[in-house]
VOPAGU-2260 file (C-alpha; in pm, 1 decimal, decimal comma):
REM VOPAGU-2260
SITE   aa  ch    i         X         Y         Z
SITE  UNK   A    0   -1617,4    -327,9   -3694,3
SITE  UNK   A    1   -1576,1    -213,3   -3300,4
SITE  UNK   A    2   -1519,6    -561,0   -3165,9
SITE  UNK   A    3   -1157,1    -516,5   -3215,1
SITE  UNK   A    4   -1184,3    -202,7   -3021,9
SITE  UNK   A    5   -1384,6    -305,5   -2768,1
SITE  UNK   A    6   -1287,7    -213,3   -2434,4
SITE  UNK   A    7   -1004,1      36,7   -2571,2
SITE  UNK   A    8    -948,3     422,1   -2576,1
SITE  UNK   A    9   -1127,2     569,1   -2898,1
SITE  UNK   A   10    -874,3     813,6   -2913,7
SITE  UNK   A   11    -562,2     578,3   -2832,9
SITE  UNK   A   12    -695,4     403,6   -3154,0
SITE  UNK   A   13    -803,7     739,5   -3348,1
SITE  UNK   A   14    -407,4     818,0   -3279,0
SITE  UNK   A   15    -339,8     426,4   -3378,9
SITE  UNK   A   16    -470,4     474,9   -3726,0
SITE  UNK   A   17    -347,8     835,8   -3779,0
SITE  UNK   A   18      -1,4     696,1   -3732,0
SITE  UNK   A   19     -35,7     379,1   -3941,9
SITE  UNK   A   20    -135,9     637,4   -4213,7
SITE  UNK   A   21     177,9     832,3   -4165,4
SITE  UNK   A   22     352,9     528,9   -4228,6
SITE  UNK   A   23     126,6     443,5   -4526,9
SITE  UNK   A   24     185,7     834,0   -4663,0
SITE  UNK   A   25     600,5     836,1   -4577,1
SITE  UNK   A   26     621,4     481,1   -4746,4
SITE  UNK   A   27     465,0     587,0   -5107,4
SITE  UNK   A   28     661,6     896,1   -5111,4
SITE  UNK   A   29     941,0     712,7   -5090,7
SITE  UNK   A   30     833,1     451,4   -5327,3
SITE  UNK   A   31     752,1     730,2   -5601,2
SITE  UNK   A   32    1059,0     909,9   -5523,0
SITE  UNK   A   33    1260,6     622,0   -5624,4
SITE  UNK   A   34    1062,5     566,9   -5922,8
SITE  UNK   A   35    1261,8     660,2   -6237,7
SITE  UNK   A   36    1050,3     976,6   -6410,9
């Protein structure tokens, strides 16, 4: 599990992940927001 990390920042990567979930959170509310009701 830390192998990829190895030899990097924990919190370059903690801010890494927190904006790939952005991404993951802005993508779905788009996705249900152009789902028909």
């Amino acid at each position: 599990m830390a192998a990829p990390f190895q030899g990097r920042n924990p919190w370059k990567v903690a801010a890494e992940l927190h904006r790939l979930l952005e991404e993951c959170y802005r993508w779905r509310d788009q996705f249900s927001a152009s789902q028909p009701r």
